[in-house]
DSSP file (Angstrom, degrees, kcal/mol; ACC not computed):
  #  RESIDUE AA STRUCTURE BP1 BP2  ACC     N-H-->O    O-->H-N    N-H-->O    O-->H-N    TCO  KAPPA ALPHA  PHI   PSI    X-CA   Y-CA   Z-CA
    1    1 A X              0   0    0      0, 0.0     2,-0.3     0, 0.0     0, 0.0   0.000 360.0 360.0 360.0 136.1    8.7   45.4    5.3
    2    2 A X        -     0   0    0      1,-0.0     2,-0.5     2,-0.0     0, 0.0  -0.641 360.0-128.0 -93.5 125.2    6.7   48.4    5.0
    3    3 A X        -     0   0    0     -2,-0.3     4,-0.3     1,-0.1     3,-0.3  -0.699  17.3-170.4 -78.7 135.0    3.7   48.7    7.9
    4    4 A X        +     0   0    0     -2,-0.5     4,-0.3     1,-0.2    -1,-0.1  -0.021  57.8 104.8-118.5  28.8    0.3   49.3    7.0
    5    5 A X  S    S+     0   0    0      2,-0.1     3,-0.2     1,-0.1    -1,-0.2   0.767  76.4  58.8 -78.1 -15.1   -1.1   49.9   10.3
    6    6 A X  S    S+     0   0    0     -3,-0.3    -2,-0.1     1,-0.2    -1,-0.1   0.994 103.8  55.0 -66.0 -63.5   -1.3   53.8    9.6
    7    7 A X  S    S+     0   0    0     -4,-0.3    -1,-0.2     2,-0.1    -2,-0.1   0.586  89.8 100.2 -48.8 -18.7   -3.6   53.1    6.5
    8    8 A X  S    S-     0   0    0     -4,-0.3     2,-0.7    -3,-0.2    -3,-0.0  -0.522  83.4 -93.8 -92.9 172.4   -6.2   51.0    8.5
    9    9 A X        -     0   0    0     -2,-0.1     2,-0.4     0, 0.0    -1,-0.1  -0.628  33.0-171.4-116.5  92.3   -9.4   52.3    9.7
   10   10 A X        -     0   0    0     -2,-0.7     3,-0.1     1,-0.0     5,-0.1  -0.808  35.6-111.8 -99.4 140.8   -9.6   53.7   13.3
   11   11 A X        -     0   0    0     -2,-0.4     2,-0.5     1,-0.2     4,-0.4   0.056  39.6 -87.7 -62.1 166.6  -13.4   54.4   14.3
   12   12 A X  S    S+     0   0    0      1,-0.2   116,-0.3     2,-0.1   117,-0.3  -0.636 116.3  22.3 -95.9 105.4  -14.6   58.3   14.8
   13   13 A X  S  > S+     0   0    0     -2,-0.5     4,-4.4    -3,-0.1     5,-0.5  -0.001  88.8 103.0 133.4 -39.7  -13.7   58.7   18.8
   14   14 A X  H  > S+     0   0    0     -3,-0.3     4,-1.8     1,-0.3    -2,-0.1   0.859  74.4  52.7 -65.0 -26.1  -11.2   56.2   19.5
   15   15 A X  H >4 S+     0   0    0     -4,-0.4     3,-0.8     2,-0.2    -1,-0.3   0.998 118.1  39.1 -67.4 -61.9   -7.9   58.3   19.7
   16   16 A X  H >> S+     0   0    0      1,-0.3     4,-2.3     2,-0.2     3,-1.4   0.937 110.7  62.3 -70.2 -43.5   -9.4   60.8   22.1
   17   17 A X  H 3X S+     0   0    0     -4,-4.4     4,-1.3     1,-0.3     5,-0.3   0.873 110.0  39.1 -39.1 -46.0  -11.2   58.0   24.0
   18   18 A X  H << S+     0   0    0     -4,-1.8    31,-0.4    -3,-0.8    -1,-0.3   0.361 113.0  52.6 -91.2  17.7   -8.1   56.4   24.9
   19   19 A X  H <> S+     0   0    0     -3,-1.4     4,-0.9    -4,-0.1    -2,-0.2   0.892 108.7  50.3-109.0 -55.8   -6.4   59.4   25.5
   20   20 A X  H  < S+     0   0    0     -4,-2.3     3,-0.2     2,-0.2    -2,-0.2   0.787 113.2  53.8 -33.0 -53.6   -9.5   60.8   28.2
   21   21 A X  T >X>S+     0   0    0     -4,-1.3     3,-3.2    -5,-0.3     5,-1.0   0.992 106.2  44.9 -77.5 -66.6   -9.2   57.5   29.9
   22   22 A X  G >45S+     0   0    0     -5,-0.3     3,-1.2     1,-0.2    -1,-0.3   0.828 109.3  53.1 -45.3 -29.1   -5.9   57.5   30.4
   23   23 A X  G 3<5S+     0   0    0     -4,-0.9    -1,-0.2     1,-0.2    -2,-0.2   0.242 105.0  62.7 -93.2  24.3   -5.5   61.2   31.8
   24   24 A X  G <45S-     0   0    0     -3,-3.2    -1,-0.2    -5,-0.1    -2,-0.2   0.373 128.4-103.2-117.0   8.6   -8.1   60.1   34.0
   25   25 A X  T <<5S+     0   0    0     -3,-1.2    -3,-0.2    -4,-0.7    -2,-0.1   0.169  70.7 146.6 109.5 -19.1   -5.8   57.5   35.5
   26   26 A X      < -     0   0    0     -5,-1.0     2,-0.3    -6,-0.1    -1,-0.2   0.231  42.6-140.5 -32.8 161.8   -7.2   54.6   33.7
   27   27 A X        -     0   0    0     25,-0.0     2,-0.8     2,-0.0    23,-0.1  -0.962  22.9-161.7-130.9 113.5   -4.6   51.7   32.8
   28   28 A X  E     -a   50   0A   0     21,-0.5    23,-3.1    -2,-0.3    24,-0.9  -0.848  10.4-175.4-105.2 129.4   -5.4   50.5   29.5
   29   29 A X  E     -a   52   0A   0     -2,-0.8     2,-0.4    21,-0.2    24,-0.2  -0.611  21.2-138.5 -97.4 179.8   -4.3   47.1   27.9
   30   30 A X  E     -a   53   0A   0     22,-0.9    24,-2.7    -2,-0.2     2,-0.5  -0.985  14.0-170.0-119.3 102.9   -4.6   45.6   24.8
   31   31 A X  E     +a   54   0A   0     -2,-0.4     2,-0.2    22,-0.2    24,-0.2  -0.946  24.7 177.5-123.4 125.3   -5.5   41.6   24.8
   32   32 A X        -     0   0    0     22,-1.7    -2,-0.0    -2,-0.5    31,-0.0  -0.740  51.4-141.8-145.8 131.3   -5.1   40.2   21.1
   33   33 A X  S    S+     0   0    0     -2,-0.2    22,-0.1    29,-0.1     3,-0.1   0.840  84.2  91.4 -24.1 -72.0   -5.3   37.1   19.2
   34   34 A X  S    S-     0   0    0     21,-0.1    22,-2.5    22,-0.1    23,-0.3   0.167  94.5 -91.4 -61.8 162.7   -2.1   38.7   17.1
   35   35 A X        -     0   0    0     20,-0.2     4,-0.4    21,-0.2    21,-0.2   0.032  47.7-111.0 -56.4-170.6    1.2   38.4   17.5
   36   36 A X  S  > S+     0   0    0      2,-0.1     4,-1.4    19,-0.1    -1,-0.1   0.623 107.9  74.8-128.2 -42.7    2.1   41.4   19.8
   37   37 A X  H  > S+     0   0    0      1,-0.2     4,-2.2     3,-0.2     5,-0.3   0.906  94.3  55.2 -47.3 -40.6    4.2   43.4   16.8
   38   38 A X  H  > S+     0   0    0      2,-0.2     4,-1.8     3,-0.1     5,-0.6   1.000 114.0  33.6 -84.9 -62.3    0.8   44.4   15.2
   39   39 A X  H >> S+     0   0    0     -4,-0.4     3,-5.6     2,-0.2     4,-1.6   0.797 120.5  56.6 -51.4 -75.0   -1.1   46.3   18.6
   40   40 A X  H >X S+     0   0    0     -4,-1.4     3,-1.7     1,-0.3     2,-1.0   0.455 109.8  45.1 -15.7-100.2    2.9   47.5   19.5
   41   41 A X  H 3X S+     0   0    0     -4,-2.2     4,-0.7     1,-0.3    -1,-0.3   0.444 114.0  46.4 -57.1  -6.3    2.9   49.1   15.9
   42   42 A X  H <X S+     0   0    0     -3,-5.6     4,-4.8    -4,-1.8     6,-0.5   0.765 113.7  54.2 -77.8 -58.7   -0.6   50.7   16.3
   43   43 A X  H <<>S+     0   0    0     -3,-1.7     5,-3.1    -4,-1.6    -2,-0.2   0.862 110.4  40.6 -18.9 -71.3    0.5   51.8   19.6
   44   44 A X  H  <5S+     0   0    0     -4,-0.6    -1,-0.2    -5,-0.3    -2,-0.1   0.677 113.6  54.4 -85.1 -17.7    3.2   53.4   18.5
   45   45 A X  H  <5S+     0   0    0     -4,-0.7    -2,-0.2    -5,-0.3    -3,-0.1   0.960 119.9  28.9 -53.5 -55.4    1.6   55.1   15.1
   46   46 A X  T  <5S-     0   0    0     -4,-4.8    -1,-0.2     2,-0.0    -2,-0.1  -0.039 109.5-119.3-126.9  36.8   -1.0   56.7   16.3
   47   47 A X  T   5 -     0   0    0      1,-0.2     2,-0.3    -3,-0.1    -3,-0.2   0.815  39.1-176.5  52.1  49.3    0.6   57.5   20.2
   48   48 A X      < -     0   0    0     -5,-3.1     2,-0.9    -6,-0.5    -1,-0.2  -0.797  38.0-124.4 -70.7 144.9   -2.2   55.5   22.0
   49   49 A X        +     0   0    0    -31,-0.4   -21,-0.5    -2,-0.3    -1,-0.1  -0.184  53.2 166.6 -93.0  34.8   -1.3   56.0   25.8
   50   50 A X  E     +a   28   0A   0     -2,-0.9   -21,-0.2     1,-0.1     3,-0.2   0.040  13.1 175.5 -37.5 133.3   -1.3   51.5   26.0
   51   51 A X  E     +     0   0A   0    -23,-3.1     2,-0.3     1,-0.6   -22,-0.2   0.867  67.3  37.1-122.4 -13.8    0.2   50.7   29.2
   52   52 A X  E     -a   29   0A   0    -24,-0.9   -22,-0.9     2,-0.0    -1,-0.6  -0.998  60.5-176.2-109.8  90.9   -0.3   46.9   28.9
   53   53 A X  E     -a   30   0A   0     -2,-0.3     2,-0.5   -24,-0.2   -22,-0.2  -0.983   8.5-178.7 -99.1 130.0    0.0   44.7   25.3
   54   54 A X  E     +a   31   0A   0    -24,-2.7   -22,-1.7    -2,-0.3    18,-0.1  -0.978  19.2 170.7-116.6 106.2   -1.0   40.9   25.9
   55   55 A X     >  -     0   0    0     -2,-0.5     4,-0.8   -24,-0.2   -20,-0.2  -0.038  42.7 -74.9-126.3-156.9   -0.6   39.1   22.6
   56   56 A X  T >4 S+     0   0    0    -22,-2.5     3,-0.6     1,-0.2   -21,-0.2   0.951 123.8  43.7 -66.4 -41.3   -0.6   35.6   21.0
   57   57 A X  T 34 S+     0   0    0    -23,-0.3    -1,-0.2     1,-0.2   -22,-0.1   0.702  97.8  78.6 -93.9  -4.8    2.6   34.3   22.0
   58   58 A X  T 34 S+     0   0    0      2,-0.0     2,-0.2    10,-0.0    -1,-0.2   0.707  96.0  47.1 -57.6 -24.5    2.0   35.6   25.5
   59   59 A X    <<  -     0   0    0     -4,-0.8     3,-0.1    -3,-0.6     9,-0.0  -0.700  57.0-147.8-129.9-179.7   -0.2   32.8   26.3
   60   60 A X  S    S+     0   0    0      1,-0.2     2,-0.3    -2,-0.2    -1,-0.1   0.904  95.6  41.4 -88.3 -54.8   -1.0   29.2   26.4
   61   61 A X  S    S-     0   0    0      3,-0.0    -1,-0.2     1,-0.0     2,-0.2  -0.744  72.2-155.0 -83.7 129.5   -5.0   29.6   26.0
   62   62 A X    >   -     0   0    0     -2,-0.3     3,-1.8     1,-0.1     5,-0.1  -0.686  43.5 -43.7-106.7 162.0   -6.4   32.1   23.6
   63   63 A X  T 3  S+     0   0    0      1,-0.3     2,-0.2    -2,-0.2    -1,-0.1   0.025 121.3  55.4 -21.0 171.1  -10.1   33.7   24.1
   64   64 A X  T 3  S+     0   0    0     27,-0.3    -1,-0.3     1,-0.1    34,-0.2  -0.873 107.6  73.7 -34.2 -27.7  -12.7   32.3   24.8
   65   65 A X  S <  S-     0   0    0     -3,-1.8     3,-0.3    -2,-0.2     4,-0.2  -0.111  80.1-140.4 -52.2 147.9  -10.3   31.3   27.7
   66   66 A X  S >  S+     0   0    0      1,-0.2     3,-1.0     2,-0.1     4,-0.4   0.487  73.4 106.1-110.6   1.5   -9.6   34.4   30.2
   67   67 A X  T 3> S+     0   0    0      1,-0.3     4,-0.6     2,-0.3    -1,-0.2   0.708  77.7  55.5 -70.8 -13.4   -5.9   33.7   30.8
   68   68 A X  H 3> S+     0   0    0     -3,-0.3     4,-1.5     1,-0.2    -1,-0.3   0.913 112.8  43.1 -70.0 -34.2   -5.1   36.8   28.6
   69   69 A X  H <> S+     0   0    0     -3,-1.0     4,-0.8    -4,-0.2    -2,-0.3   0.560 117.1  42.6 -85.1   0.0   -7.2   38.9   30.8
   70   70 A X  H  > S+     0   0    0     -4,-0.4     4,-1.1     2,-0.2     5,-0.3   0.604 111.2  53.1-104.0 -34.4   -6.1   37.6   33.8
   71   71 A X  H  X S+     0   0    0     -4,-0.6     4,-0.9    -5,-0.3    -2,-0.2   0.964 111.9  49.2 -59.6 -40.3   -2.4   37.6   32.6
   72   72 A X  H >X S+     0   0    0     -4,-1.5     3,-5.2     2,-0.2     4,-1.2   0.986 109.5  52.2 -75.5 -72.3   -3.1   41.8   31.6
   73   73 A X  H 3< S+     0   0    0     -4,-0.8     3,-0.4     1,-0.3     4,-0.4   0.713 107.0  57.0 -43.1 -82.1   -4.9   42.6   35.6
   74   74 A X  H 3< S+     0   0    0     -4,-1.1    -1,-0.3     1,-0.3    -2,-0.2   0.603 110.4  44.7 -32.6 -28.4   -1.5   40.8   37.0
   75   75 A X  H << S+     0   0    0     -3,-5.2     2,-0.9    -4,-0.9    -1,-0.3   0.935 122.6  33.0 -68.0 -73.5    0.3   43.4   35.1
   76   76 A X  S  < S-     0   0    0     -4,-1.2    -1,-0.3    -3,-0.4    -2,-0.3   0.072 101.4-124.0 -68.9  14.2   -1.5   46.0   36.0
   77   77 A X        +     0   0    0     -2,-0.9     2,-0.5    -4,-0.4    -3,-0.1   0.823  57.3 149.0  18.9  55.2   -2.6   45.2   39.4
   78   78 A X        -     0   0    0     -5,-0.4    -1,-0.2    -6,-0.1    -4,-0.1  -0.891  46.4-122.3-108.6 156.3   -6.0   45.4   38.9
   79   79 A X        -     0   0    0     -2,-0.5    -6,-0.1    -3,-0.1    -3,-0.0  -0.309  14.3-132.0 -73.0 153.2   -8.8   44.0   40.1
   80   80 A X  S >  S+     0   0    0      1,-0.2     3,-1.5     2,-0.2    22,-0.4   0.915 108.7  54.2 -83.7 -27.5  -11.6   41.9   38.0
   81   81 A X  T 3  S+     0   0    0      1,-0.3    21,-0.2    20,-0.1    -1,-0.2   0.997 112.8  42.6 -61.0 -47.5  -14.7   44.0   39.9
   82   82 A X  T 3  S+     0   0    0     19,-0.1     2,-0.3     2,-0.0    -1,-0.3   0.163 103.5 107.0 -98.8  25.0  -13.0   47.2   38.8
   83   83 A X    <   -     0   0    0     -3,-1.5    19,-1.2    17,-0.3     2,-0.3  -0.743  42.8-174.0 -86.4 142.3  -12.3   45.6   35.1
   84   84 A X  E     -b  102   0B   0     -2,-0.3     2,-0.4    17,-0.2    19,-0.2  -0.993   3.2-168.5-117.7 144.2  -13.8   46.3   32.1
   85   85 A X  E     -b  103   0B   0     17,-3.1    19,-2.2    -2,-0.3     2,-0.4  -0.988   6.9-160.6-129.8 150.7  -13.2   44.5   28.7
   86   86 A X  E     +b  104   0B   0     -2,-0.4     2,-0.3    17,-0.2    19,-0.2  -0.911  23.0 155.7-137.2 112.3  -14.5   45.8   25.6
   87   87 A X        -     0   0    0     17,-3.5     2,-0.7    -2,-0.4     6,-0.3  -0.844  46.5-144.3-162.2 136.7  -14.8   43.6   22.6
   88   88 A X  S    S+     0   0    0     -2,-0.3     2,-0.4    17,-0.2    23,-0.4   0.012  77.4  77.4-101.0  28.1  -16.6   43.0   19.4
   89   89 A X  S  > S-     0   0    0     -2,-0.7     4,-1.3    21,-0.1     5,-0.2  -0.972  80.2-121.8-119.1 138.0  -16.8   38.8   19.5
   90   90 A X  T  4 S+     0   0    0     -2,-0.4   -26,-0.1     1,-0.2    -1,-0.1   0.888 112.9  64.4 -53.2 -25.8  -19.0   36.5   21.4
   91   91 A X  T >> S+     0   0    0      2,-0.2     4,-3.9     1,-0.2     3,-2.5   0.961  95.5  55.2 -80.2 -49.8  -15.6   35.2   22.8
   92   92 A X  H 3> S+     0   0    0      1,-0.3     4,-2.8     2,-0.2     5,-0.2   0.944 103.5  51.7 -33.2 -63.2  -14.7   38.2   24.5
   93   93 A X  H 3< S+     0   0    0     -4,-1.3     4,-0.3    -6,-0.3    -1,-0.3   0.388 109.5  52.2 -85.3  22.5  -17.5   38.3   26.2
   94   94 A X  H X> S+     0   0    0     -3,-2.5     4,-2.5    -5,-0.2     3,-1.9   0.786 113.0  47.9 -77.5 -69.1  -16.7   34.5   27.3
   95   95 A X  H 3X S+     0   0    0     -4,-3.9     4,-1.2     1,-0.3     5,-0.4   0.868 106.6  48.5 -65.2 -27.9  -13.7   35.4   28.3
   96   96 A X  H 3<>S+     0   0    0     -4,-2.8     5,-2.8    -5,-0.5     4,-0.4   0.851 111.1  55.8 -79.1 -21.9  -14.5   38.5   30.4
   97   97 A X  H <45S+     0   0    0     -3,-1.9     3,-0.2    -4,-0.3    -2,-0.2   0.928 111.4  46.4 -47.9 -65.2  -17.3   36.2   32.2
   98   98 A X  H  <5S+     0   0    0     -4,-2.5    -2,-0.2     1,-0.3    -3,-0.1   0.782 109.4  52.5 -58.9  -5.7  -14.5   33.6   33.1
   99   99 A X  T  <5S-     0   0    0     -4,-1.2    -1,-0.3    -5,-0.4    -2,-0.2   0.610 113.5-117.7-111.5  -5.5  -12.3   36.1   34.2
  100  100 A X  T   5S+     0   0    0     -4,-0.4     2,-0.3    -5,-0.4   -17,-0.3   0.935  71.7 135.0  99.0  35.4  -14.9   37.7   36.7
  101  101 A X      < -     0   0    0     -5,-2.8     2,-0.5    -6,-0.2    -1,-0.2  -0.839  67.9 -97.7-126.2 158.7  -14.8   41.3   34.5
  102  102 A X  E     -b   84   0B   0    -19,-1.2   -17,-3.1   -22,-0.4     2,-0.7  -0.656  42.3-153.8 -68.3 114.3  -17.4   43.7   33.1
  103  103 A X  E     -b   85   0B   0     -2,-0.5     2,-1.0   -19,-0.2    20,-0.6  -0.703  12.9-170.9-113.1 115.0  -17.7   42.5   29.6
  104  104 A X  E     -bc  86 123B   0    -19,-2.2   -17,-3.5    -2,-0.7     2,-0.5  -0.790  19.7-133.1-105.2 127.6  -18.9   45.4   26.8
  105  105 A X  E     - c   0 124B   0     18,-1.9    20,-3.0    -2,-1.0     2,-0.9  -0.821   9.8-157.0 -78.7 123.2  -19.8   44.7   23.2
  106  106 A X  E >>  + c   0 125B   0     -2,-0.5     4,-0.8    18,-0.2     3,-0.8  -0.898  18.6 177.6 -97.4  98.5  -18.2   47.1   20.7
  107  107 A X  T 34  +     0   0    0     18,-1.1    19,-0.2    -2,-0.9    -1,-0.1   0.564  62.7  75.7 -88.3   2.9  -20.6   46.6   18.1
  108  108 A X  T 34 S+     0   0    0     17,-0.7    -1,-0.2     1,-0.1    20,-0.1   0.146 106.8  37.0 -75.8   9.7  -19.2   49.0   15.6
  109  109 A X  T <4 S+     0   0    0     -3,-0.8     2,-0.2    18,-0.1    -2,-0.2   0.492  84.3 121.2 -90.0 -26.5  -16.7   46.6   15.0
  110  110 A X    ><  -     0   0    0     -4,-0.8     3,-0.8     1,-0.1     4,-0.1  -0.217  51.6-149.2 -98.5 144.6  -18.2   43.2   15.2
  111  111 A X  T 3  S+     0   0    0    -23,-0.4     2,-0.2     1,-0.2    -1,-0.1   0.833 101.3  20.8 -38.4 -24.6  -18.0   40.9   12.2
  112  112 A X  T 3> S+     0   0    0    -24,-0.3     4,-0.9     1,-0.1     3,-0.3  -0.653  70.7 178.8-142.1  63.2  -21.3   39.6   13.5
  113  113 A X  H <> S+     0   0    0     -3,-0.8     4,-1.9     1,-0.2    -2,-0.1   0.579  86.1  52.5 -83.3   6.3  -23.6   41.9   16.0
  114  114 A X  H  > S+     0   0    0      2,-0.2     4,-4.9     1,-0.2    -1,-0.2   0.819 107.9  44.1 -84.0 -31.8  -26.1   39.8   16.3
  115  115 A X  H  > S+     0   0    0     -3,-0.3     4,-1.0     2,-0.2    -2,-0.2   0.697 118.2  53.8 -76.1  -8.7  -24.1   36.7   17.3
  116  116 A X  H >< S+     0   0    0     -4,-0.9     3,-0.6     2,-0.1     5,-0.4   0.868 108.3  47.0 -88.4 -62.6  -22.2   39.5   19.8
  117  117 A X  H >< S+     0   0    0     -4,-1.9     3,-1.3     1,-0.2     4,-0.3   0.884 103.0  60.9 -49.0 -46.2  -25.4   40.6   21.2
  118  118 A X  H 3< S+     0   0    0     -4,-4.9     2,-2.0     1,-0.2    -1,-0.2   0.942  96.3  67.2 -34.3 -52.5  -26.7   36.7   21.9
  119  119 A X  T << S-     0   0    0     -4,-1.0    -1,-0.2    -3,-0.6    -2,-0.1   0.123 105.8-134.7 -74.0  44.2  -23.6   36.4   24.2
  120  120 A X    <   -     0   0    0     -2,-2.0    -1,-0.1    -3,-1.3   -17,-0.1   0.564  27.3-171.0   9.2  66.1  -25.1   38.9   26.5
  121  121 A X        -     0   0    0     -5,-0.4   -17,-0.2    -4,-0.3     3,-0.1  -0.410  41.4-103.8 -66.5 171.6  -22.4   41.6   27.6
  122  122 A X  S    S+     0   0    0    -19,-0.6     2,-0.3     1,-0.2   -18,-0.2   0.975 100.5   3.5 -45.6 -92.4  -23.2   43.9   30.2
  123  123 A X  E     -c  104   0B   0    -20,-0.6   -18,-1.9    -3,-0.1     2,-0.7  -0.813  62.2-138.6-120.5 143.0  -23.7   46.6   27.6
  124  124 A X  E     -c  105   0B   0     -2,-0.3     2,-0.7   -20,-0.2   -18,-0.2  -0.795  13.2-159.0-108.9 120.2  -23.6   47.0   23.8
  125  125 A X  E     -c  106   0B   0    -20,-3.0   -18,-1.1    -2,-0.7   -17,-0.7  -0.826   7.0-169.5-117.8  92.2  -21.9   50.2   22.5
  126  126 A X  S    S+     0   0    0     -2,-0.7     2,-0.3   -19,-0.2    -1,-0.2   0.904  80.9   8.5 -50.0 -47.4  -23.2   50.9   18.7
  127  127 A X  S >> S-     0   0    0      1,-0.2     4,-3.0   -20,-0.1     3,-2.1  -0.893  86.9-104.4-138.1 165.0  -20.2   53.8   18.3
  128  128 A X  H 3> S+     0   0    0   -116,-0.3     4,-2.2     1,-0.3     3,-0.4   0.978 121.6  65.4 -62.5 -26.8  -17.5   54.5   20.5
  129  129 A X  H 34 S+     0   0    0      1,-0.3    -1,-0.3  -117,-0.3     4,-0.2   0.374 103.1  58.1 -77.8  22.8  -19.4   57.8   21.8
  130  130 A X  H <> S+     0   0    0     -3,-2.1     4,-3.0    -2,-0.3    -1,-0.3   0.562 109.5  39.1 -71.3 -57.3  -21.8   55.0   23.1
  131  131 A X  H  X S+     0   0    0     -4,-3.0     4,-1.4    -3,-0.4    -2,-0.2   0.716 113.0  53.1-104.7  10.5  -19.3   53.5   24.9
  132  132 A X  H  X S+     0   0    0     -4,-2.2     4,-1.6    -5,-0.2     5,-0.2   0.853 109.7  51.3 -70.2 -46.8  -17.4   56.9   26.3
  133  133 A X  H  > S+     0   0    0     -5,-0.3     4,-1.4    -4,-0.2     3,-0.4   0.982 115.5  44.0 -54.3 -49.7  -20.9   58.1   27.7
  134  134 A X  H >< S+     0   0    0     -4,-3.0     3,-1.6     1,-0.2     4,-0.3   0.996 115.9  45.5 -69.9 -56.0  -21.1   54.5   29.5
  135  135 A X  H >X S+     0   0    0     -4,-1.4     3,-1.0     1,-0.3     4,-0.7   0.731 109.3  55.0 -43.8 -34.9  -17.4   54.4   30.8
  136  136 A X  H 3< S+     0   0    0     -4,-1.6    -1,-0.3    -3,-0.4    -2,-0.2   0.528 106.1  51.2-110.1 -22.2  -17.5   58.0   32.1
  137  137 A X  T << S+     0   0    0     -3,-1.6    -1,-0.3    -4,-1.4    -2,-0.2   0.560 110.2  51.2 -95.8  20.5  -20.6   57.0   34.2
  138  138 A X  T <4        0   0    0     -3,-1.0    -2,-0.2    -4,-0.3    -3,-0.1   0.648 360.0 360.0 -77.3 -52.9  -18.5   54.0   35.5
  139  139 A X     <        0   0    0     -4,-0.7    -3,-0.1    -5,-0.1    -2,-0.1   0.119 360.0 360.0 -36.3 360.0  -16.0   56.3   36.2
């Protein structure tokens, strides 16, 4: 079976975004819905510098529920003050409340931005260069 993650649509930013964060020491994860293959094959397409994938079968409870984010900080020995998660659903930002984390709305992704803004993340990022300028004063 032939992958079609190369063909899909990565937003204006995001390759370099993850790439600046990481050579700035950052530990990035991925926590997904999907099966694990599908970030892994992103991953490895388009070299994102992932250091963490937390996937579907990984857990018991899926979002709203925070045990994927909690499960990813245990990897990574981070802390929930010094977390961010970044996600374009009203259930991210559930889950990053229950897990004690700085919860950002990517709203250039979400299916829905109004129903992401009602669940009232910390901050709403219209394009990624929204939510590089806000990470880099985090930094």
């Amino acid at each position: 079976m032939t992958s079609r993650i190369g063909t899909l649509h990565v937003y204006e930013g995001v390759h370099t975004l993850l790439r600046e964060l990481h050579d700035l020491g950052q530990k990035l994860a991925i926590v997904t819905t999907s099966p694990n293959m599908v970030p892994d094959e992103a991953i490895k397409v388009y070299g994102w510098p992932i250091d963490i994938v937390i996937g579907y079968h990984q857990v018991t409870r899926r979002k709203p529920h925070p045990e994927g984010l909690i499960l990813a900080m245990q990897k990574g020995g981070a802390i929930s003050s010094e977390t961010i998660h970044i996600g374009d659903k009203p259930a991210d930002t559930q889950a990053s409340r229950a897990a004690g984390v700085a919860a950002i709305g990517a709203a250039w992704g979400a299916a829905d931005v109004e129903a992401l803004k009602a669940s009232e993340p910390d901050f709403v990022a219209n394009t990624v260069a929204d939510l590089r300028s806000y990470l880099l004063t985090k930094l």
